[in-house]
C-alpha positions as CSV (number, residue, x, y, z in Angstrom):
1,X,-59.4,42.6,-37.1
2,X,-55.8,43.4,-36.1
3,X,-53.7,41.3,-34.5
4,X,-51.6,42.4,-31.5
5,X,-48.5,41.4,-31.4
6,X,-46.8,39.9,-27.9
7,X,-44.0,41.9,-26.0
8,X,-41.0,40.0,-27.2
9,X,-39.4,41.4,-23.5
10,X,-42.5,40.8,-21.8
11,X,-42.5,37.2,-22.5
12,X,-39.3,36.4,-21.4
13,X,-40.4,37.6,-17.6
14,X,-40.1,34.9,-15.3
15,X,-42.8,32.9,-14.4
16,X,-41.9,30.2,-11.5
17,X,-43.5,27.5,-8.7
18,X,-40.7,27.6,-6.6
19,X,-37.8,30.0,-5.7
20,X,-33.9,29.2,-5.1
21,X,-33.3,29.4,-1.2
22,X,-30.8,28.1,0.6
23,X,-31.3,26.7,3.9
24,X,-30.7,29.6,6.3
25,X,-33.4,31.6,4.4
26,X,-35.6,28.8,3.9
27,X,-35.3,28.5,8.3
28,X,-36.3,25.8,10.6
29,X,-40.0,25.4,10.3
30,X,-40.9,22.3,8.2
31,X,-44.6,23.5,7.9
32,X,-44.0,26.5,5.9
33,X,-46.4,28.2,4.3
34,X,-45.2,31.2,1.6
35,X,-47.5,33.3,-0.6
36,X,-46.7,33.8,-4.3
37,X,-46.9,36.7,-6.4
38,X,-46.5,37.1,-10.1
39,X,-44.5,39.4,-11.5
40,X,-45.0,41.4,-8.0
41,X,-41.8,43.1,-8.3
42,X,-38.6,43.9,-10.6
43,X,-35.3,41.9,-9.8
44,X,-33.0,44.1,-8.4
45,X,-29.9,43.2,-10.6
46,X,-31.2,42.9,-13.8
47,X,-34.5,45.2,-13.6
48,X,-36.8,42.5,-14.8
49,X,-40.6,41.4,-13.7
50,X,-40.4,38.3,-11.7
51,X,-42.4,36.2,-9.8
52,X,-42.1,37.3,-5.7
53,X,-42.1,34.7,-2.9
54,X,-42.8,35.6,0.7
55,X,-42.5,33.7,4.0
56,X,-41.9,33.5,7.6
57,X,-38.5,31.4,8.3
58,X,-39.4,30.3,11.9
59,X,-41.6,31.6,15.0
60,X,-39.5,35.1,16.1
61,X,-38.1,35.7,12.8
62,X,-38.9,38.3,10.5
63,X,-40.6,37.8,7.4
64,X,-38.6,37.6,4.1
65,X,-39.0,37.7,0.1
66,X,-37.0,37.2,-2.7
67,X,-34.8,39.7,-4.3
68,X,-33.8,39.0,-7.8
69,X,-35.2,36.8,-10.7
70,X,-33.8,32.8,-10.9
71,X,-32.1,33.6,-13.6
72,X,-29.8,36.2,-12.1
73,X,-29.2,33.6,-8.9
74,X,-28.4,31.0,-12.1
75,X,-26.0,32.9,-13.4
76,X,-24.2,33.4,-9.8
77,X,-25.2,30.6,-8.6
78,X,-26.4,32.4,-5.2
79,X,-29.8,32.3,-3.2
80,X,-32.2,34.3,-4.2
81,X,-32.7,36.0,-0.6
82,X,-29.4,36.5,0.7
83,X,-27.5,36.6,-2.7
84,X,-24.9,34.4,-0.7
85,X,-23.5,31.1,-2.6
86,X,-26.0,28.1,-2.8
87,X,-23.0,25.7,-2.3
88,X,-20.1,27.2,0.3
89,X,-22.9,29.7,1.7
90,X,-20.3,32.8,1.0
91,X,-20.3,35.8,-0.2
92,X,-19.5,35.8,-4.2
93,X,-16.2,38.3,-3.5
94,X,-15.0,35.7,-1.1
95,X,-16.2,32.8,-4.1
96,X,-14.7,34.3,-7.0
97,X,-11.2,34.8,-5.4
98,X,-10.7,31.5,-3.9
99,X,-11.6,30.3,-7.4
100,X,-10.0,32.8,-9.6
101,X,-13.1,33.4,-11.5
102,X,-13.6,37.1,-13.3
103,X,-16.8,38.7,-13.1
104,X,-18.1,39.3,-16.7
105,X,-21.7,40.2,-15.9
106,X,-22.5,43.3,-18.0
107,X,-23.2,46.2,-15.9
108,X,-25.8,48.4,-19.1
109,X,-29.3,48.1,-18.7
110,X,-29.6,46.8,-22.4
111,X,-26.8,44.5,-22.3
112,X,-28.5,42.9,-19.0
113,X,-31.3,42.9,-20.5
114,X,-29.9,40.7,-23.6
115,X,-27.4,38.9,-21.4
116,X,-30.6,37.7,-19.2
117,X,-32.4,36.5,-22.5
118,X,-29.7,34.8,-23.6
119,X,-29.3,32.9,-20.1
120,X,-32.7,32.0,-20.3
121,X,-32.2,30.2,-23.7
122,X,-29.0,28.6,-22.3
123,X,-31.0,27.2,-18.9
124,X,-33.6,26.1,-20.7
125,X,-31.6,23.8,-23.2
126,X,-29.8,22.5,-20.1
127,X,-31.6,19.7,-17.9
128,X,-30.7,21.1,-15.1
129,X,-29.7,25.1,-15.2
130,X,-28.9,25.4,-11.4
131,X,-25.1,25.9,-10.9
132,X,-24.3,25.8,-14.6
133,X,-23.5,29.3,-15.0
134,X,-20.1,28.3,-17.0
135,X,-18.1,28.4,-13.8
136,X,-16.2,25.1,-15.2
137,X,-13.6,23.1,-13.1
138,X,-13.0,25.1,-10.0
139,X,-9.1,24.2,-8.4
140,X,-8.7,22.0,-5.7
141,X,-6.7,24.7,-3.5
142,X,-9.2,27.3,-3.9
143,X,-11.9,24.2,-3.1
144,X,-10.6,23.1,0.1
145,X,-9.9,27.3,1.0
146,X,-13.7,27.4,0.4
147,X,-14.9,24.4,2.9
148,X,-12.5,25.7,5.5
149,X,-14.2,29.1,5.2
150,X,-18.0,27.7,5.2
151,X,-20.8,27.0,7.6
152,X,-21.4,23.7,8.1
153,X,-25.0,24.3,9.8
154,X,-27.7,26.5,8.5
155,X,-27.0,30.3,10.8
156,X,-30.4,31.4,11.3
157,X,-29.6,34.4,13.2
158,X,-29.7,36.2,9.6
159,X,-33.4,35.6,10.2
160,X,-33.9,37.7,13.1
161,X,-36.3,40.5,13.8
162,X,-34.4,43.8,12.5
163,X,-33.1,46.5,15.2
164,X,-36.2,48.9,16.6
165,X,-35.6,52.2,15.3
166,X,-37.5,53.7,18.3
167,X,-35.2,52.2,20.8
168,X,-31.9,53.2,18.9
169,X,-33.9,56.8,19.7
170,X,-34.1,56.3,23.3
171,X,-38.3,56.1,23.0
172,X,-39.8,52.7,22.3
173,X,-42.7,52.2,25.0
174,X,-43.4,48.8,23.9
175,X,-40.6,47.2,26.2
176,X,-40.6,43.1,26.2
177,X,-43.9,43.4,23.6
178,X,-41.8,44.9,21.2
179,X,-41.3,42.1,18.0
180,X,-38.2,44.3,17.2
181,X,-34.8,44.3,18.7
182,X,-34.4,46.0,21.2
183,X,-29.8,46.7,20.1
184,X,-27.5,48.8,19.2
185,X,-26.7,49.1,15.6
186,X,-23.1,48.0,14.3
187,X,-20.8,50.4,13.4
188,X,-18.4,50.8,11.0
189,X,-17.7,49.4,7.4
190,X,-20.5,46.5,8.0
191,X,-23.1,48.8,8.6
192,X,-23.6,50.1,4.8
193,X,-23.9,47.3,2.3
194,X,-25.1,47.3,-1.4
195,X,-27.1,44.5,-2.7
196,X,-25.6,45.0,-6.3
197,X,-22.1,45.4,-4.7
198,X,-22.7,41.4,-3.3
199,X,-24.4,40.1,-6.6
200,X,-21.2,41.2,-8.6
201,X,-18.5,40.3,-5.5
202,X,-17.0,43.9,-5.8
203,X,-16.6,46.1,-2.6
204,X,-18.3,43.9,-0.5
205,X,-17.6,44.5,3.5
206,X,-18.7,41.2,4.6
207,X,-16.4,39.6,2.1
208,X,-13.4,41.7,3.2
209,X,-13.7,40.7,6.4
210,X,-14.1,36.9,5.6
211,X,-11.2,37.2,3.5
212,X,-9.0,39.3,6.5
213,X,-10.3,36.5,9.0
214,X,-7.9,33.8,10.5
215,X,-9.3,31.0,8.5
216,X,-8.4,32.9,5.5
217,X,-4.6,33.6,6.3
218,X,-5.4,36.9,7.6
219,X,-4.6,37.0,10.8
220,X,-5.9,36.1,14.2
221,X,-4.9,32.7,15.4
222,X,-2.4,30.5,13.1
223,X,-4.3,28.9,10.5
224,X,-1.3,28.8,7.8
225,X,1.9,26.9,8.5
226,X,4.7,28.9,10.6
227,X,7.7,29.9,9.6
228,X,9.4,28.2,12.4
229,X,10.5,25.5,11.3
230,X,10.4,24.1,15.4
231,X,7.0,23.9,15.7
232,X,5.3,20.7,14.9
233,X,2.2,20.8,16.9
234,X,-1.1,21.6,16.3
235,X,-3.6,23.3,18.4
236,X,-7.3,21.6,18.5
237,X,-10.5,23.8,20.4
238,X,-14.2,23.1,20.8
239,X,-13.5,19.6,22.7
240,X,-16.3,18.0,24.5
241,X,-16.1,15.5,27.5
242,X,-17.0,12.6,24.7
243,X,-13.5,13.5,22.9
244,X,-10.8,11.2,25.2
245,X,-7.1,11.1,24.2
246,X,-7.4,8.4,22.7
247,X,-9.7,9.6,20.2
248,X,-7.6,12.3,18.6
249,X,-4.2,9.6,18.9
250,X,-6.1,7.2,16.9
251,X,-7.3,10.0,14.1
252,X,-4.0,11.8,14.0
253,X,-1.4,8.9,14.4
254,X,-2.1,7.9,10.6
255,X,-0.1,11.4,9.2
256,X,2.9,10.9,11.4
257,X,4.8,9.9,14.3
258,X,3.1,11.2,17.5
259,X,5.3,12.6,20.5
260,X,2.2,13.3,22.5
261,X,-1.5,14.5,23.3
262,X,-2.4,17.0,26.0
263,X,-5.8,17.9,26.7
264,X,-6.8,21.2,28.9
265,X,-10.2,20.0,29.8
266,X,-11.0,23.0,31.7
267,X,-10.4,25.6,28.5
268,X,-11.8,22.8,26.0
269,X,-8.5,22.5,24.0
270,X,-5.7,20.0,23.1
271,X,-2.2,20.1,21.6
272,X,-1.4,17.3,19.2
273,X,2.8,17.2,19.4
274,X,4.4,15.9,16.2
275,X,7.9,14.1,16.1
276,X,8.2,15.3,12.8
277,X,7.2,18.7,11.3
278,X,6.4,17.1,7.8
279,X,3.8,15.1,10.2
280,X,2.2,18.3,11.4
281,X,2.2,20.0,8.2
282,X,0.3,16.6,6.5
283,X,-2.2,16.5,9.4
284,X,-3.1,20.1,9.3
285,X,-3.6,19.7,5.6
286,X,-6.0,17.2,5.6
287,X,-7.8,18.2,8.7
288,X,-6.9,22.1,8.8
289,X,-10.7,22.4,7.6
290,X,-12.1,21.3,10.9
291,X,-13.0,17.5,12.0
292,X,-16.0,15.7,13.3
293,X,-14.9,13.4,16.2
294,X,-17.5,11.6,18.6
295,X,-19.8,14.3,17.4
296,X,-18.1,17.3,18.3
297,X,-17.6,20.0,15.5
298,X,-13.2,20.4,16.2
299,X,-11.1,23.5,15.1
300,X,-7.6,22.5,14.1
301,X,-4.5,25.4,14.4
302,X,-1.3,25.7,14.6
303,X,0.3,26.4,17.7
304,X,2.7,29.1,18.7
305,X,6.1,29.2,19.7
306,X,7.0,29.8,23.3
307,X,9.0,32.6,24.0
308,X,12.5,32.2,24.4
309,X,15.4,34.8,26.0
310,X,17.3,35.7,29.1
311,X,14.2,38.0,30.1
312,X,12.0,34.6,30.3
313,X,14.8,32.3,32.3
314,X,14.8,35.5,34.4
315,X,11.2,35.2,35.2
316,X,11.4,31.7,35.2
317,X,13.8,31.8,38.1
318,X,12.0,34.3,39.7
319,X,8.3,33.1,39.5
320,X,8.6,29.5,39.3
321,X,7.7,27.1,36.6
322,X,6.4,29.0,33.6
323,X,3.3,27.4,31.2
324,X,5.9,26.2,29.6
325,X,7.4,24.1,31.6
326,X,3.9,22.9,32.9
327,X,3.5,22.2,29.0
328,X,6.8,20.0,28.9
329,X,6.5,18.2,31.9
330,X,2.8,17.5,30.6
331,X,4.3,16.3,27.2
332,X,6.7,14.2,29.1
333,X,3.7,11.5,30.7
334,X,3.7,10.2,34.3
335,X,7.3,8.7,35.7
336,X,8.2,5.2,34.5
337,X,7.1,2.6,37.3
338,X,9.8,1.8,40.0
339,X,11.5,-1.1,39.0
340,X,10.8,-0.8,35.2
341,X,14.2,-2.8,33.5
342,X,14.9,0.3,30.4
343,X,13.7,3.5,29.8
344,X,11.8,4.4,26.4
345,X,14.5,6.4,24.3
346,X,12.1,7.2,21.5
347,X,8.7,7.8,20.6
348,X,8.5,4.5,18.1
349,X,9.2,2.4,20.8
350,X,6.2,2.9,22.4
351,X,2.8,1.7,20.5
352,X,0.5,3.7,22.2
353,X,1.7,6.6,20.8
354,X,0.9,5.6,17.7
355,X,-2.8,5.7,18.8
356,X,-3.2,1.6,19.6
357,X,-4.1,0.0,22.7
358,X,-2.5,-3.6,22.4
359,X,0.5,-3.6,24.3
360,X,3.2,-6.2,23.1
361,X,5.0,-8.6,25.3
């Protein structure tokens, strides 16, 4: 009797218990339940059978599967679902270019298809494949450019329902029933993405626009140092009524000499005023990233010059005391107390600047 011999290609299809998700595709629901299919469906990078997962991230969500094989999101390092990276939760474009890392991923059908057996071999000699896609030792600027740039909490909004095609028409009849939703499609550059395009981190809108952002240097509000030499305060949002002043004194006095804290309860922000600018520059280096204080999520900034000119002492003449002013006279504390012997010339000579509360005798 003659023997058939096995598919050499057909036993190197993947055959797996559980896929790689990261948490905003895994969702909310700690009861999950998720069907499994194997070798349902061909990854959609390297074209290969692999085994299909399928569930329901939350109540109101849509329903989602995996996309490519484990061995693609090995190589990557990215979640199977949204192809987004398992550790910073980015795109790869946005990834790779903080890092410096070149994308060498062959782009052939038979060069994937021997790159992918190869991989296998490699993650299967490893204890544990995940992450060791020969990234190596990633630098500490690109790091810290990363974990500014990242989610800090799962964004389950990616799990919603997807737009109702019938009301972008102007006829859906289902109103409120209607599991779709019921909005307006984006447009512009957003609107078309390619799935390849975000496996490989080339032309990748979403990327782009992280990249463009404020957090990123781009633009928007101040996130990189000013040329201004004059400015040595930094601008802190997303205060709560559990942040007091002496909160951010005591966690920003440590980088420098404080002149003052003022915080604008009513627009949820704070200015933390340097004496030095080598102070500023420190604290915004080491919490430019964001900070966790009394259990609010903070945003730090720099702040912007005021404008200066005879058009603004015009105005100020004219209009009364600009924000300015309000801002200095703010920055300046409450009037000594009548009677008081000497007069505080500088900022060392008074401890609680410095964030402390023990007054010296």
């Amino acid at each position: 009797m003659a023997q058939i011999k096995a598919d050499p290609n057909k036993v190197s299809w993947e055959e797996s218990a559980f896929p790689i998700l990261c948490e905003t595709c895994l969702g909310d629901n700690p009861y999950l339940r998720m069907t499994k299919q194997s070798q349902a469906k061909a990854c959609k990078v390297c074209e290969r059978p692999f085994t299909v997962f399928r569930w329901c991230p939350g109540v109101g969500m849509r329903f989602k599967k995996t996309e490519i094989c484990q061995t693609c999101s090995k190589v990557k390092n990215v979640c199977q679902t949204c192809l987004l990276d398992l550790e910073f939760g980015l795109p790869v474009q946005v990834r790779d270019t903080a890092l410096g890392l070149e994308d060498n991923a062959p782009r052939s059908e038979v060069n994937k298809e021997f790159f992918a057996q190869n991989m296998d071999a490699h993650f299967q000699s490893t204890e544990n494949g995940l992450g060791s896609g020969g990234f190596g030792k990633a630098e500490s600027a690109g790091r810290e450019m990363l974990k500014k740039l990242q989610r800090t909490e799962p964004y389950y909004k990616r799990n919603r329902q997807h737009i109702c095609s019938f009301f972008v028409k102007g006829n859906c009849t289902r109103g409120a029933e209607c599991p779709y939703r019921h909005e307006m499609p984006l447009e512009g550059e957003l609107k078309n993405q390619n799935l390849k395009d975000r496996y490989y981190g080339t032309n990748d809108p979403v990327a782009r626009k992280i990249l463009a952002g404020p957090k990123a240097g781009g633009g928007g509000r101040q996130f990189t140092p000013p040329d201004d030499k004059t400015i040595t305060s930094l601008f802190i949002t997303g205060l709560t009524d559990a942040v007091q002043e002496k909160d951010l004194k005591g966690f920003f006095y440590v980088f420098g000499e404080l002149k003052s804290v003022v915080i604008a309860r009513k627009n949820n922000c704070a200015f933390v005023n340097f004496a030095t600018r080598a102070g500023a520059e420190l604290a915004f280096e080491k919490a430019g990233g964001g900070i966790n204080l009394e259990g609010a999520a903070l945003r730090v900034s720099w702040a912007k010059s005021r404008p200066v000119g005879a058009k603004s002492e015009q105005q100020k003449a004219a209009v009364g005391p600009t924000p300015g002013a309000v801002m200095d006279a703010l920055q300046a504390g409450p009037p000594p107390p009548p009677g008081s012997s000497s007069k505080i010339a500088y900022p060392s000579q008074d401890p609680t600047y410095q964030g402390s509360t023990t007054k010296y005798r």
